[in-house]
FITI-9453 format. One record per residue: residue in three letters; x, y, z of N, C-alpha, C in turn. Coordinates in steps of 0.05 Angstrom, whole numbers, padded with zeros to 5 digits, always signed. Atoms other than C-alpha are relative to their C-alpha. Layout:
FITI-9453
ALAXYZXYZXYZ
...
***
This chain:
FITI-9453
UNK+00017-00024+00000+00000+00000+00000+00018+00025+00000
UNK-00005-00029+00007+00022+00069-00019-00008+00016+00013
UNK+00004-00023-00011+00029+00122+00026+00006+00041-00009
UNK-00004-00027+00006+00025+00198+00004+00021+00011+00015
UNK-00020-00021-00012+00078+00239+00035-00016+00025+00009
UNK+00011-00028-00008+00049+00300+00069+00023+00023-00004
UNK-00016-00022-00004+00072+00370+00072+00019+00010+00018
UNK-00016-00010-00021+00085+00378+00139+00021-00034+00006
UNK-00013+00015+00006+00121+00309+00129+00035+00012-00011
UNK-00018-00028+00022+00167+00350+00075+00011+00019+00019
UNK-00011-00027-00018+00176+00404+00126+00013-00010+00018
UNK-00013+00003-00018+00198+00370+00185+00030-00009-00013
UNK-00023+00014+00016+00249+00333+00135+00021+00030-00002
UNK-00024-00022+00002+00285+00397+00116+00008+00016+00025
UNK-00009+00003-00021+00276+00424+00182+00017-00011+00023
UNK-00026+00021-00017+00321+00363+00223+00027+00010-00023
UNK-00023-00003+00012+00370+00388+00172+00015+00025-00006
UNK-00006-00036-00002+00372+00466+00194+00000+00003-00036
UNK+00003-00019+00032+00343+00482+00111-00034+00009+00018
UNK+00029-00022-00001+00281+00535+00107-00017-00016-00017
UNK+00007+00008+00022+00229+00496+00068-00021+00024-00011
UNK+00014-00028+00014+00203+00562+00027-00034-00010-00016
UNK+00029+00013+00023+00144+00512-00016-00019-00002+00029
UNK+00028-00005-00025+00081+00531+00022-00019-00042-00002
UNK+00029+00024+00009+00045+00453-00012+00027-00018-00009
UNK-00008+00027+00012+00076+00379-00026-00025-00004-00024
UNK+00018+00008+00023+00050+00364-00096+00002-00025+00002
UNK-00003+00037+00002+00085+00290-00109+00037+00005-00004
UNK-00034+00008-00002+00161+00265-00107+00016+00020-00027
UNK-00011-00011+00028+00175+00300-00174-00004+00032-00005
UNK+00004-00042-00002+00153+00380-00167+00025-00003+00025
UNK-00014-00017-00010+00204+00420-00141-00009+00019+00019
UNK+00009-00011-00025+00206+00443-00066+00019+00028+00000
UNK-00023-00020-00005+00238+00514-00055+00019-00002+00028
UNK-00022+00005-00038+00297+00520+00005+00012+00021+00003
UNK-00018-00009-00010+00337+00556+00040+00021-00017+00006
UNK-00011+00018-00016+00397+00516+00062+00016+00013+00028
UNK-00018-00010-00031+00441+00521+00131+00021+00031-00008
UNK-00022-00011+00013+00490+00569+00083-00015+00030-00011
UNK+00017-00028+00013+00434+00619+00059-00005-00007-00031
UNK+00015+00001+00039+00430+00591-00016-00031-00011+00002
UNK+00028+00008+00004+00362+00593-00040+00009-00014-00021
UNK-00006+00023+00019+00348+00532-00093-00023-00012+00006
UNK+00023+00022+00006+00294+00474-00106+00015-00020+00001
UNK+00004+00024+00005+00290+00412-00108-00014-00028+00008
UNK+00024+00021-00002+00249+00345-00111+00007-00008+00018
UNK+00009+00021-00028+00228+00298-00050+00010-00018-00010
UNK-00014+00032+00012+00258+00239-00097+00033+00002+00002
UNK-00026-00005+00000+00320+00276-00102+00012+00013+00035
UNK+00000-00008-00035+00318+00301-00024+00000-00034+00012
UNK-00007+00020-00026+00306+00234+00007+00023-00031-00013
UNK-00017+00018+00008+00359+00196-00038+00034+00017+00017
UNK-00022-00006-00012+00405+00244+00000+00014+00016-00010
UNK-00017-00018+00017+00424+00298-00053-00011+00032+00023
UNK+00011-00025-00016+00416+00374-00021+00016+00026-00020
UNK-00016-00023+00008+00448+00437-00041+00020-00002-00017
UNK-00022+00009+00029+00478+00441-00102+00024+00021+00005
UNK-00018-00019-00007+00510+00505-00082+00020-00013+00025
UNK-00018+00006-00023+00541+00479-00021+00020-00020-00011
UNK-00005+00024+00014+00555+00413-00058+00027+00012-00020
UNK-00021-00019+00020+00604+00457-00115+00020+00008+00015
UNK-00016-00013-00021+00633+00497-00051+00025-00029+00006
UNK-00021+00016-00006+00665+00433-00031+00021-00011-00009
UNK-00019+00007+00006+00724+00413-00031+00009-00030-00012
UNK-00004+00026+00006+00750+00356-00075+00016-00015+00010
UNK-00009+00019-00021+00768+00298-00040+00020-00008-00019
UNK-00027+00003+00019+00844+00276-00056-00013-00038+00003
UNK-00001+00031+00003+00863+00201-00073-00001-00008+00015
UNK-00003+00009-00018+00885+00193-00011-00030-00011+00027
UNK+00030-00007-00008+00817+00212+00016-00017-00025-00004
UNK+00013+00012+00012+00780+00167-00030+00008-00029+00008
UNK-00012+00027+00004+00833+00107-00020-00009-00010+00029
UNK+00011-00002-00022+00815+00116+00051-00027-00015+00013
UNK+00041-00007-00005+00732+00115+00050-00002-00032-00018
UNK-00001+00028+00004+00751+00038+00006+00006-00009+00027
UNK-00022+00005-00021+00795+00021+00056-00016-00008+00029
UNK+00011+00002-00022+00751+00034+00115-00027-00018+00000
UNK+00020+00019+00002+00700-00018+00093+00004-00033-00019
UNK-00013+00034+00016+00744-00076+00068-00002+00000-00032
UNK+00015+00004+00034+00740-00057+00000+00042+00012-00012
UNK-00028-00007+00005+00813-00053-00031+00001+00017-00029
UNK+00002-00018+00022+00818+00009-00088+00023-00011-00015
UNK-00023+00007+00020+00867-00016-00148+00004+00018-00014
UNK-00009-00028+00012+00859+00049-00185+00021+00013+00012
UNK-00026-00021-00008+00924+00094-00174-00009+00025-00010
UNK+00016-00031-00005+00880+00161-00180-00027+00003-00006
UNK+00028-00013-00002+00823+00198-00178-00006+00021-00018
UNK+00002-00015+00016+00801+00241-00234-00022+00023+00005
UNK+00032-00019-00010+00730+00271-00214-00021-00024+00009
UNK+00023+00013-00016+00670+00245-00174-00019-00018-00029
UNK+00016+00015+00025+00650+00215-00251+00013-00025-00017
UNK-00026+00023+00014+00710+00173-00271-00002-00024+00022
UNK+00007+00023-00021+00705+00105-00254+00035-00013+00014
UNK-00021+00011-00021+00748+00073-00192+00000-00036+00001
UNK+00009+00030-00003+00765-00001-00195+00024-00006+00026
UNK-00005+00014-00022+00770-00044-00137-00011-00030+00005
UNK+00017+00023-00006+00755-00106-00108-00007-00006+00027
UNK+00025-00001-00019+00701-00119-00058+00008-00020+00023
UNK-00005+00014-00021+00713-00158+00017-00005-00033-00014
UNK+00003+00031+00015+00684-00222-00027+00024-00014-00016
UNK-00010+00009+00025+00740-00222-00080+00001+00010-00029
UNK+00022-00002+00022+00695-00194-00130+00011+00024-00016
UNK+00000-00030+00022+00724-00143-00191-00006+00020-00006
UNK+00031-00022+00011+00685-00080-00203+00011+00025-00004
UNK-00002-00019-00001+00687-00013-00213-00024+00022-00001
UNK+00016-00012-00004+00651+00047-00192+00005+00033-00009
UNK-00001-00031-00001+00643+00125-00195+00004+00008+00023
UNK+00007-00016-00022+00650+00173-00133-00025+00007+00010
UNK+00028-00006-00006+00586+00197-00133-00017-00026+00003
UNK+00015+00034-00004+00555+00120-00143+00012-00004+00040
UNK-00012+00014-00028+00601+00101-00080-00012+00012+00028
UNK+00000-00012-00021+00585+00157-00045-00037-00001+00010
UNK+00023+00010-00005+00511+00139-00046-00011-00023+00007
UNK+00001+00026-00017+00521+00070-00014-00003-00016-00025
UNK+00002+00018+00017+00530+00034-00082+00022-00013+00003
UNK-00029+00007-00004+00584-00019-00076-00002-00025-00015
UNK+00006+00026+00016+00587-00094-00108-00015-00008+00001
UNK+00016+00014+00017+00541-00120-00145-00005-00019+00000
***
């Protein structure tokens, strides 16, 4: 069974996360909510793209890119051994292999959204 999402659902959500939610109405997962975030950028974005864990694009840009070392690290700390020898951007794929054994390769951004072997 299918539950609607409410508004004030929506609101508390940005709320626990110090953002302003500026959209007076929840339409559905796919309209665009307005924000404030913790930083002061105003911006939108969807409830599909909010509860997969994306936020502020502005803040998101602000950040700093994470070195190899960084990256080799964030494998590392979950049994996952990185065989790539660099890091190009959060879009270039990283290969490693998985606590199983298992070959693969990923993106930054995939990884960093809890995607890991397959």
């Amino acid at each position: 069974m299918y539950l609607k999402v409410t508004y004030e659902q929506t609101k508390k959500s940005f709320e626990n996360e110090d953002y302003i939610l500026l959209s007076k109405e929840y339409v559905n997962n796919k309209t665009k909510l307005n924000f404030i975030c913790p930083q002061g950028h105003k911006h939108s974005i969807t409830w599909s793209k909010w509860i997969q864990g994306q936020r502020c694009v502005f803040c998101r840009k602000e950040e700093k890119k994470k070195s190899f070392r960084e990256i080799k690290q964030c494998f590392k700390s979950e049994n996952y051994e990185l065989i790539s020898t660099d890091y190009i951007n959060a879009h270039s794929k990283l290969d490693f292999i998985c606590p199983r054994g298992h070959k693969h390769n990923i993106n930054w951004n995939d990884w960093q959204q809890g995607q890991r072997c397959g």
